[in-house]
BAVOZA-211395 format. One record per residue (C-alpha): residue in three letters; y, z, x. Coordinates in nm, 3 decimals. Layout:
# BAVOZA-211395
{rec 'ALA',{Y,Z,X}}
...
END
This chain:
# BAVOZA-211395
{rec 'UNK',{18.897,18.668,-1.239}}
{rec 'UNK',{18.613,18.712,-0.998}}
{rec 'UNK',{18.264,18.526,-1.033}}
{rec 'UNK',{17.993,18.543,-0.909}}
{rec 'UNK',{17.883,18.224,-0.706}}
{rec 'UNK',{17.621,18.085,-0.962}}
{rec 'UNK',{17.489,17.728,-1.016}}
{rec 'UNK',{17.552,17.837,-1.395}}
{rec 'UNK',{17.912,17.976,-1.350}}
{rec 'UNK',{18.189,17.789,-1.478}}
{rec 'UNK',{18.519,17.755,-1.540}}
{rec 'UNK',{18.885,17.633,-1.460}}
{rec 'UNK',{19.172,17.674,-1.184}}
{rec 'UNK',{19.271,17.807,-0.875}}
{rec 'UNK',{19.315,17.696,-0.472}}
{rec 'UNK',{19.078,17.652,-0.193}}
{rec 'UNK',{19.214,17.538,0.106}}
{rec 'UNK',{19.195,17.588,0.473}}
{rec 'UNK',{19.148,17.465,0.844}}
{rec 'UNK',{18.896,17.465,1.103}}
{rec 'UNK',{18.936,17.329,1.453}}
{rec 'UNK',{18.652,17.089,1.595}}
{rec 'UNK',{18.608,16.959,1.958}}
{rec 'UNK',{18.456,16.549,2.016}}
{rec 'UNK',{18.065,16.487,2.063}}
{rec 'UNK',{17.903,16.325,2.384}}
{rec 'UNK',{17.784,15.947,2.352}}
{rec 'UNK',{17.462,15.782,2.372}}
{rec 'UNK',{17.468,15.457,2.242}}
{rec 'UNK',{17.639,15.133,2.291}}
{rec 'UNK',{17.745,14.838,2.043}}
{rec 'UNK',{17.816,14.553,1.981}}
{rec 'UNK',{18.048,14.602,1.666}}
{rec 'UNK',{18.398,14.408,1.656}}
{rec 'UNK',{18.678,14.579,1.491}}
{rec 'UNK',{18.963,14.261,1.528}}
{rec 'UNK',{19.154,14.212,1.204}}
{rec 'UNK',{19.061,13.947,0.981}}
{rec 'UNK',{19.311,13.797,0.778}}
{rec 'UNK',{19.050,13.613,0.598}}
{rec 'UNK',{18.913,13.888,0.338}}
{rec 'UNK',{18.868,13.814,-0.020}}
{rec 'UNK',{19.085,14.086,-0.286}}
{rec 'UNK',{18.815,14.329,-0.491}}
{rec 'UNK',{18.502,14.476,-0.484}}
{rec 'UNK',{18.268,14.554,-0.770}}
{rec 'UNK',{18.241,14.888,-0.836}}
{rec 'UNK',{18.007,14.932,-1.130}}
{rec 'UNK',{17.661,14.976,-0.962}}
{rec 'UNK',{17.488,15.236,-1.035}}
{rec 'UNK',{17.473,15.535,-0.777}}
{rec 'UNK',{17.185,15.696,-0.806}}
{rec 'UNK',{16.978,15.460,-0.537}}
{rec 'UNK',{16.708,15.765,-0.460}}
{rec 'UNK',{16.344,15.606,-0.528}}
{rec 'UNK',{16.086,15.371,-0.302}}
{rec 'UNK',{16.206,15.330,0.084}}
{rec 'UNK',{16.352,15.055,0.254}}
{rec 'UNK',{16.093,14.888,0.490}}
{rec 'UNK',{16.341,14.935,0.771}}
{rec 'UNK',{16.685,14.994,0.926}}
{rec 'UNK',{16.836,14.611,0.831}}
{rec 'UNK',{17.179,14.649,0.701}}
{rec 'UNK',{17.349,14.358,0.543}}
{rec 'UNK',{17.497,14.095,0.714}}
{rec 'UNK',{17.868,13.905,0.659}}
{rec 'UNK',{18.159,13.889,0.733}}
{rec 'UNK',{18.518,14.111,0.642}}
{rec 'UNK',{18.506,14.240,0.258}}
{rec 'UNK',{18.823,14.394,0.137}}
{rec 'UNK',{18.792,14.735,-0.027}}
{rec 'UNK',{18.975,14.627,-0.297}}
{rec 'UNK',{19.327,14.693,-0.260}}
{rec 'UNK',{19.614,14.466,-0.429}}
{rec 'UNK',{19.582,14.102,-0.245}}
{rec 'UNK',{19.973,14.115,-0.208}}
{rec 'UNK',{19.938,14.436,0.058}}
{rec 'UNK',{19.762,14.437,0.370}}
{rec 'UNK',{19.412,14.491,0.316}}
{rec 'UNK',{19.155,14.754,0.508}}
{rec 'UNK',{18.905,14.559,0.696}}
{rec 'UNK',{18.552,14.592,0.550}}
{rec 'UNK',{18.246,14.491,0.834}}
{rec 'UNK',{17.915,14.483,0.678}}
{rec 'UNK',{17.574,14.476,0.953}}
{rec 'UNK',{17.731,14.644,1.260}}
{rec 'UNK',{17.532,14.733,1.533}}
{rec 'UNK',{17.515,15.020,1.791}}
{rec 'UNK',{17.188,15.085,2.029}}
{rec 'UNK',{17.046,15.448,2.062}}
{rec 'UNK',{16.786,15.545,2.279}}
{rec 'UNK',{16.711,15.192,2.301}}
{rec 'UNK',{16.700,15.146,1.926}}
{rec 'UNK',{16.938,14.934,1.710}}
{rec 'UNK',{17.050,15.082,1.461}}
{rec 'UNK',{17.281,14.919,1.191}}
{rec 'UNK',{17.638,15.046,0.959}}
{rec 'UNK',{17.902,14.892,0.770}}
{rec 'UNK',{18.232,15.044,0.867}}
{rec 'UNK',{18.606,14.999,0.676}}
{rec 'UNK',{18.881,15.017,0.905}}
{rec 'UNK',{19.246,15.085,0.808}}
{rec 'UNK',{19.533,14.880,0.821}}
{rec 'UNK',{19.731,15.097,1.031}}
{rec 'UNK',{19.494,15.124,1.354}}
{rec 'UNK',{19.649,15.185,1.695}}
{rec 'UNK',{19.716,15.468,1.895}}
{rec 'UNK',{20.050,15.572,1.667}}
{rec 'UNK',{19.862,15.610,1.375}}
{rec 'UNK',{19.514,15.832,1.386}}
{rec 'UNK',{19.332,15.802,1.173}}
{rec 'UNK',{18.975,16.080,1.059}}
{rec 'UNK',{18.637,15.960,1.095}}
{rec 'UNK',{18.437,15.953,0.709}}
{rec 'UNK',{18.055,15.943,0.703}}
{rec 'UNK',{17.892,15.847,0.406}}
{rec 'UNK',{17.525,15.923,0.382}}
{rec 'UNK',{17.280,15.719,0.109}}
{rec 'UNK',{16.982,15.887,-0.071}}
{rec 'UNK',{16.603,15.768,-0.007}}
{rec 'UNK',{16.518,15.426,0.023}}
{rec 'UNK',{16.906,15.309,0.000}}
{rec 'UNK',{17.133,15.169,0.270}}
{rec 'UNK',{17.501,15.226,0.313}}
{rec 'UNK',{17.621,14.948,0.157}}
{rec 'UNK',{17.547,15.132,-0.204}}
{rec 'UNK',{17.813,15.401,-0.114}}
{rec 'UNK',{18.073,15.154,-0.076}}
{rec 'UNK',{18.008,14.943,-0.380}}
{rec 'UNK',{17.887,15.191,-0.649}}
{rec 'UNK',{18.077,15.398,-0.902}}
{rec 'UNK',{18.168,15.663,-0.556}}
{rec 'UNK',{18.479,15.514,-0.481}}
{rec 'UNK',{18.610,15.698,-0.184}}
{rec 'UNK',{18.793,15.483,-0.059}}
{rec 'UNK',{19.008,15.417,-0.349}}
{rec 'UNK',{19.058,15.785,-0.390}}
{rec 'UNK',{19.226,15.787,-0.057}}
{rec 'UNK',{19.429,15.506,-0.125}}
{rec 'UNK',{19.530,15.656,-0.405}}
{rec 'UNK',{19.659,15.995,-0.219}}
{rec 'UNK',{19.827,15.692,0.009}}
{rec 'UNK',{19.602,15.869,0.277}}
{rec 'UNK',{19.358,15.627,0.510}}
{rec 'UNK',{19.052,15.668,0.711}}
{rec 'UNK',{18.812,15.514,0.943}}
{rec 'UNK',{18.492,15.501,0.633}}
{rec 'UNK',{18.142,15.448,0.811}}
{rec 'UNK',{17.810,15.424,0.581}}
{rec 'UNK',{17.497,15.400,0.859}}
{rec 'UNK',{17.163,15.318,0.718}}
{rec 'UNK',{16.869,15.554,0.702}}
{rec 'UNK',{16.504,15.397,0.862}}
{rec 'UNK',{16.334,15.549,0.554}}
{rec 'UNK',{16.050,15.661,0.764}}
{rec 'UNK',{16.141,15.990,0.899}}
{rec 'UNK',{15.970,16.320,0.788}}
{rec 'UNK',{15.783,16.274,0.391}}
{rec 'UNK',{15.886,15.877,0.443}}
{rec 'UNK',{16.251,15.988,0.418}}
{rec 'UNK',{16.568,15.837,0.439}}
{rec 'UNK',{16.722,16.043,0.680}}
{rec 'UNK',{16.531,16.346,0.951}}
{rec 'UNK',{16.627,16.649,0.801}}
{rec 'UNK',{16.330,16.822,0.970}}
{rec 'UNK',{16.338,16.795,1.350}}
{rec 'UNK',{16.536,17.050,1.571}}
{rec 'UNK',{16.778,16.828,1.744}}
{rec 'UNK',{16.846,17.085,2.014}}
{rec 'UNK',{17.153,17.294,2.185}}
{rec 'UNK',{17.461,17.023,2.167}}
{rec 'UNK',{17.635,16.850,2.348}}
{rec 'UNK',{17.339,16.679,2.475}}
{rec 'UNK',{17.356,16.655,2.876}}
{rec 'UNK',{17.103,16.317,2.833}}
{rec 'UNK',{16.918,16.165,2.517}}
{rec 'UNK',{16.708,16.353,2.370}}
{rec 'UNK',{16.328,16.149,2.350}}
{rec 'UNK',{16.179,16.450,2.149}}
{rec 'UNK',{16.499,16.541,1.946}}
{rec 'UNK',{16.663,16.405,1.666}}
{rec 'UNK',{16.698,16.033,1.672}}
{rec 'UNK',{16.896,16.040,1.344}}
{rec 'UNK',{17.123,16.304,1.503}}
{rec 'UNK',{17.152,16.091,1.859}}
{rec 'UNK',{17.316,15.793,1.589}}
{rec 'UNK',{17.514,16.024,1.433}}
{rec 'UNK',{17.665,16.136,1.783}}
{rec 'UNK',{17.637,15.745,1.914}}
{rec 'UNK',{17.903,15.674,1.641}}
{rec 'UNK',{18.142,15.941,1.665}}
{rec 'UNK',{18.144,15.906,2.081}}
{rec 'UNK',{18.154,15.556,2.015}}
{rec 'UNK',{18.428,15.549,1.759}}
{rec 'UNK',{18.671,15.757,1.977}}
{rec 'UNK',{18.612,15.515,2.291}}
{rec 'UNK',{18.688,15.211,2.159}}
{rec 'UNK',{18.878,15.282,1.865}}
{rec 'UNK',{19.274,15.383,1.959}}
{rec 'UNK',{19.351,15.529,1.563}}
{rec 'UNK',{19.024,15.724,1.573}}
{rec 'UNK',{19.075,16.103,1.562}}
{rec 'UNK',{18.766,16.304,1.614}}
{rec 'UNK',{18.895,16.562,1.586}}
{rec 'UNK',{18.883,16.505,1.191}}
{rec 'UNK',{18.487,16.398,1.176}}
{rec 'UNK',{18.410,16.459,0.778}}
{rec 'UNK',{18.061,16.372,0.627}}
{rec 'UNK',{17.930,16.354,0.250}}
{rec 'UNK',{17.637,16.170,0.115}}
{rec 'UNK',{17.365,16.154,-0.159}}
{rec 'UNK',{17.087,16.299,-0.268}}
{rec 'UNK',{16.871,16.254,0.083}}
{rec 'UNK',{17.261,16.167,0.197}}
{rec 'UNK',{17.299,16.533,0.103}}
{rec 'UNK',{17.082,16.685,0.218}}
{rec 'UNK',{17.169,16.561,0.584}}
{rec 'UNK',{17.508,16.650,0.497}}
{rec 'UNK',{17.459,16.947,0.498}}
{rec 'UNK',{17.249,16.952,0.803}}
{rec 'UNK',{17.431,16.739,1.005}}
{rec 'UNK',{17.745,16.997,0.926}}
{rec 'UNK',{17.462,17.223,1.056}}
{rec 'UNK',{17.398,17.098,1.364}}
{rec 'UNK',{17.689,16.993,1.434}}
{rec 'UNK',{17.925,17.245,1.340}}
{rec 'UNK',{18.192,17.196,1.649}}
{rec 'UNK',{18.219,16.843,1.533}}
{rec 'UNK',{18.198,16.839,1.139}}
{rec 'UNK',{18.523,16.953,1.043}}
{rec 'UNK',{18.438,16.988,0.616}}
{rec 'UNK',{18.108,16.854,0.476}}
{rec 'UNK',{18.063,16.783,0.086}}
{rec 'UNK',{17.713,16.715,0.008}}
{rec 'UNK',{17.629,16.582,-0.392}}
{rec 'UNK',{17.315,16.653,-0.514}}
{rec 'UNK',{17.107,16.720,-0.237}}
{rec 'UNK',{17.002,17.074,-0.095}}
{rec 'UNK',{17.028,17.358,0.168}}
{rec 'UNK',{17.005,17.258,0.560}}
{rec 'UNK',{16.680,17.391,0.549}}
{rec 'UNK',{16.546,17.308,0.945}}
{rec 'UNK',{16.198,17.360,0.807}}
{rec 'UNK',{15.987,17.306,0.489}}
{rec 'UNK',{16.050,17.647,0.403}}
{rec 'UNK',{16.382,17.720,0.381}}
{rec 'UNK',{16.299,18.087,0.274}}
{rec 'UNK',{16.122,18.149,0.575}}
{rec 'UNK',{16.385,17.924,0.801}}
{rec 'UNK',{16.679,18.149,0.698}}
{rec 'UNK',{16.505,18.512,0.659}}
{rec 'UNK',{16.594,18.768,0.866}}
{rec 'UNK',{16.678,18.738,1.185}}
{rec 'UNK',{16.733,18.405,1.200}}
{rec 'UNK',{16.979,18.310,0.886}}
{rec 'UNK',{17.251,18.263,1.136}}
{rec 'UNK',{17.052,18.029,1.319}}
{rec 'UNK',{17.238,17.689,1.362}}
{rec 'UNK',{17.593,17.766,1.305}}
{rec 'UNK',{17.855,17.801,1.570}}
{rec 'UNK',{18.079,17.725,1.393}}
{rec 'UNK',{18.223,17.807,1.048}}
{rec 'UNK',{18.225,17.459,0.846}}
{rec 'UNK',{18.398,17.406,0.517}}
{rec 'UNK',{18.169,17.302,0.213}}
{rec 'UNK',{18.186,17.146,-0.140}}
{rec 'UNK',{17.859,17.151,-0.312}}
{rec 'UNK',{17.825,16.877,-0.642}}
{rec 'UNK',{17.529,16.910,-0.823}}
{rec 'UNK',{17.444,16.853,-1.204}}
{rec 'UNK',{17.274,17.077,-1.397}}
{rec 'UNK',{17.009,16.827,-1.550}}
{rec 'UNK',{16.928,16.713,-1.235}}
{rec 'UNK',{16.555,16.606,-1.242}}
{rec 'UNK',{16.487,16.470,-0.895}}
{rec 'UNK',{16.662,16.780,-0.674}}
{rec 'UNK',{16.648,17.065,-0.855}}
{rec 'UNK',{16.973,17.210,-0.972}}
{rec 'UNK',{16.840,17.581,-0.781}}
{rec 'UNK',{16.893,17.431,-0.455}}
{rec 'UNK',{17.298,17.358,-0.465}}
{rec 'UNK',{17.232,17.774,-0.541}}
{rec 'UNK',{17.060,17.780,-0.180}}
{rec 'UNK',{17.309,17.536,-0.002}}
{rec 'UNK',{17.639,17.761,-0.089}}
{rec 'UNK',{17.441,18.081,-0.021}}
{rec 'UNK',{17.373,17.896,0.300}}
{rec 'UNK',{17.714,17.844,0.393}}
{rec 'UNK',{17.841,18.142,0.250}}
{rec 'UNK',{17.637,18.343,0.515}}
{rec 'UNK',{17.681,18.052,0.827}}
{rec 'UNK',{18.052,18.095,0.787}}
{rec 'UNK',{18.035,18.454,0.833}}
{rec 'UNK',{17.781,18.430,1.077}}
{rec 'UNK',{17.962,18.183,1.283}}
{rec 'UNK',{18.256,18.427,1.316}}
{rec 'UNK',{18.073,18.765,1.360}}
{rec 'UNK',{17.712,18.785,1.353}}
{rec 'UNK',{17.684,19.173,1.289}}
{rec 'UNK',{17.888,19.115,0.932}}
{rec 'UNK',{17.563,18.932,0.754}}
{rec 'UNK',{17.419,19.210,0.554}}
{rec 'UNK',{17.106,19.231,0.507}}
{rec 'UNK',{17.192,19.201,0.147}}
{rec 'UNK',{17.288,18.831,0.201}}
{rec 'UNK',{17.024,18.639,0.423}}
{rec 'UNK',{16.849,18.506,0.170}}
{rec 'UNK',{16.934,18.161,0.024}}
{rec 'UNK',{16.725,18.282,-0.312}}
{rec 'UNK',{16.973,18.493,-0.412}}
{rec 'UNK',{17.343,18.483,-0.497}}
{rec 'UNK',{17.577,18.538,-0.233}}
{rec 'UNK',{17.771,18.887,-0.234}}
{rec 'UNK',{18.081,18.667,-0.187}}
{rec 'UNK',{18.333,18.700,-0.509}}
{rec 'UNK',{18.426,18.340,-0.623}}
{rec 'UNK',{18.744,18.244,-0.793}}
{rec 'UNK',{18.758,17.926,-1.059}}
{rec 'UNK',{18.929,17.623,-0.870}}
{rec 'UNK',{19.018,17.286,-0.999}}
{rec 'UNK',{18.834,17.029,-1.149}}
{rec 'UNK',{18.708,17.263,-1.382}}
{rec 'UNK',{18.400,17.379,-1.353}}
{rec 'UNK',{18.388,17.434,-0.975}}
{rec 'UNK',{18.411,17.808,-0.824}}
{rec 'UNK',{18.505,17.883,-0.497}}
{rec 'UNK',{18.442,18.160,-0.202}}
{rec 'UNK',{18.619,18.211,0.086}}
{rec 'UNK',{18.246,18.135,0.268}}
{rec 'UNK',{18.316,18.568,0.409}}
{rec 'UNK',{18.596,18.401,0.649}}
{rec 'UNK',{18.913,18.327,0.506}}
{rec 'UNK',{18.978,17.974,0.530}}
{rec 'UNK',{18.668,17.807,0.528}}
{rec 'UNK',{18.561,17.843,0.179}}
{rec 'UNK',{18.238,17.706,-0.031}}
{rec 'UNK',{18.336,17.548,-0.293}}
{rec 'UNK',{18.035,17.506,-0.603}}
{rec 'UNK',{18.046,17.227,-0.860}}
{rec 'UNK',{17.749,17.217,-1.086}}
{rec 'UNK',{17.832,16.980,-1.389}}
{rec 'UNK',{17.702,17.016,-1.713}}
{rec 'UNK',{17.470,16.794,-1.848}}
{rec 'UNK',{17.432,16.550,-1.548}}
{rec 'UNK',{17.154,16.420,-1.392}}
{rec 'UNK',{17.085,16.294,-1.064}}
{rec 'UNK',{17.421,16.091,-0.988}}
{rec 'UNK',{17.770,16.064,-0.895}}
{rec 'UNK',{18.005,16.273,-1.082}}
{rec 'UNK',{18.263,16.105,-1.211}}
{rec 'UNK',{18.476,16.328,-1.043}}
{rec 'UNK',{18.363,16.342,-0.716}}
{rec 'UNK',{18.563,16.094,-0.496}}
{rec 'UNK',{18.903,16.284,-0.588}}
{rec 'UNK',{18.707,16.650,-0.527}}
{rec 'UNK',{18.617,16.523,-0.231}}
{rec 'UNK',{18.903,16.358,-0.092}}
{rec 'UNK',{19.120,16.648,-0.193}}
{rec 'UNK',{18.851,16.870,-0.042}}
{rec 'UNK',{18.860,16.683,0.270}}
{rec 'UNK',{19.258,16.631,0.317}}
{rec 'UNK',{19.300,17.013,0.251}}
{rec 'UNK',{19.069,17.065,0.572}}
END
C-alpha cells in the first residue's frame, strides 16, 4: 500500500535497505587520546537517566574526566573499552569526547566509526549513559563499532549546542578553515584522526545520530558532509536548514544546494513533541527526499518538490517498527525512512537504538 510521506502517517511492515559508497575526510587536528586496553574496567553501566538533556547550556566544552568504564557487557567476556575526557586540538582549540572502543581492534577486524550528537546544554557522556543504549543494541546484533560522543561548546549560533548555521565551505578542506565551521573542522579532526591512528577504524562506514540540537546537526553534518556520512538518523531534531529560514534556504534554485551525495536517513520524532515541533521531522524527510535525488541528477527535482513545507511526491511504503514509512529518497537505495511516534514528547523512543542500529547495519 502506498503512503504518502506524512508526519501523521502510520502503520506496519515492509524493507528499507540499501548502500552508499563514501570516500575518508582530510585532518586538522591532533590529540592526545590513548586507546591501549585496560584490563582494569568495572562490569555495568547505569542506564536509567533520563534522555531528554535539551534545556540551559553548558558553560563550556569540559567533558568528564576518568578512567576506562565498561559499556556494560557480561564481566566474564572481554569488555569494550570506555574513555571518558579525550582530547583532540582543532584550529588551536581543545576540544574534548568520550570514545568506546571494541574488543576486536586491529587491522583484521574494521570496525565503522558511530557519532553520537547531545541536545543543548548536554555533553556526550548523556548519550552513553541514558535510556539510548546503542551500544547494547549492537552487541546485541553481535555487531561492534568504534562509538564517539564529542561535546558541544554551547555557545555557537542562539547559545547552541552545536553550529548548525555557518557555511563550512567546499570539502575536503585544502587548510583550516578560520571563518568556517569550527564544529565541522572537529567533526573532520576525529574522523581523519580516527583512521590514522586507529588500525580497526573503517571510514569508510562514518554513521552519525544525535538529539534534539544532536539532530539537528545530524542532519547537517550528513549535509555537509555527504561523501563521508554514509547513513545519518537524527531523533527529534529538524531539517539541515543552512539558514534561519529554511523555506527560503531550500526554495528554488537552490534546494539541491549541499548534497553531493545521496545519504541515507531515518527521521524519529514524536508527535507531542513540545520543544521541536513535530512539523519539522515533515521538513527533514522532504529534505532528503529531494537531496537524494538531487545528488544523483539535478534536472529530476520538480518543481513540485523543492519545498520542505510540503509533502514529498515520493510514495512511501510501511516498514518495521510499526509506525515508520519509508521512501526510496527518488534513488533507489538510499531511502528516508519517517518515524513519528504517537503520543511522545521530546525524548528517546524506546525503540530507537534497535531502528537505528538496524538502520545503520543495513547501510
Amino acid at each position: 500500500m502506498l503512503l504518502p510521506l506524512s508526519c501523521r502517517s502510520f502503520s506496519s511492515l515492509a524493507a528499507l535497505l540499501g548502500a552508499v559508497a563514501c570516500s575518508s575526510p582530510s585532518g586538522k587536528g591532533t590529540a592526545d587520546a590513548s586507546f591501549d586496553q585496560d584490563s582494569s574496567v568495572t562490569p555495568g553501566r547505569d542506564a536509567g537517566h533520563d534522555a531528554a538533556h535539551d534545556t540551559g547550556h553548558d558553560t563550556g566544552a569540559t567533558a568528564d574526566t576518568g578512567g576506562p568504564v565498561d559499556a556494560g557487557h557480561d564481566s566474564s567476556a572481554p569488555s569494550p573499552t570506555h574513555l571518558t575526557g579525550q582530547t583532540i586540538t582543532v584550529n588551536g582549540t581543545p576540544r574534548t569526547y568520550d570514545v568506546t572502543i571494541p574488543v576486536t581492534c586491529d587491522a583484521s577486524h574494521l570496525h565503522p566509526i558511530v557519532f553520537l550528537f547531545h541536545g543543548d546544554g548536554g555533553k556526550g557522556s548523556e548519550l552513553y549513559d541514558t535510556d539510548f543504549l546503542l551500544e547494547a543494541a549492537a552487541a546485541a546484533a553481535g555487531d561492534e563499532a568504534i562509538f564517539v560522543y564529542p561535546n558541544g561548546t554551547n555557545n555557537n549560533e542562539n547559545g547552541s549546542a552545536w553550529d548548525i548555521y555557518d557555511d563550512p565551505g567546499a570539502f575536503p578542506y585544502t587548510t583550516p578553515s578560520p571563518t568556517g565551521n569550527h564544529d565541522v573542522d572537529f567533526f573532520d579532526a576525529m574522523v581523519a584522526y580516527f583512521e590514522s591512528s586507529k588500525s580497526c577504524a573503517d571510514p569508510a562506514h562514518v554513521y552519525i545520530t544525535g538529539f534534539s540540537n544532536g539532530g539537528y546537526v545530524a542532519n547537517q553534518f550528513a549535509r555537509w558532509r555527504s561523501k563521508v556520512v554514509k547513513a545519518t538518523a537524527p531523533m527529534s531534531g529538524g531539517p539541515p536548514a543552512g539558514s534561519v529560514t529554511p523555506s527560503t534556504d531550500y526554495a528554488a534554485p537552490n534546494y539541491c544546494v549541499g548534497a553531493t551525495d545521496p545519504v541515507p536517513a531515518l527521521i524519529i520524532h514524536g508527535d507531542s513533541d513540545g520543544t521541536v515541533d513535530p512539523s519539522l521531522c515533515q521538513q527533514a524527510a522532504s529534505y532528503w527526499d529531494m537531496a537524494n535525488v538531487c545528488a544523483d541528477n539535478a534536472a529530476d527535482c520538480s518543481a513540485s518538490s523543492n519545498s520542505l513545507l510540503v509533502p514529498p511526491a515520493t510514495p512511501t511504503t510501511a516498514t518495521t517498527p510499526s509506525p515508520c514509512v519509508s521512501s526510496n529518497g527518488c534513488k533507489t537505495g538510499y531511502p528516508v525512512v519517517l518515524c513519528e511516534i504517537p503520543g511522545m514528547g521530546h525524548q528517546v523512543w524506546t525503540e530507537a537504538a534497535t531502528t537505528v542500529w538496524t538502520f545503520f547495519k543495513a547501510h
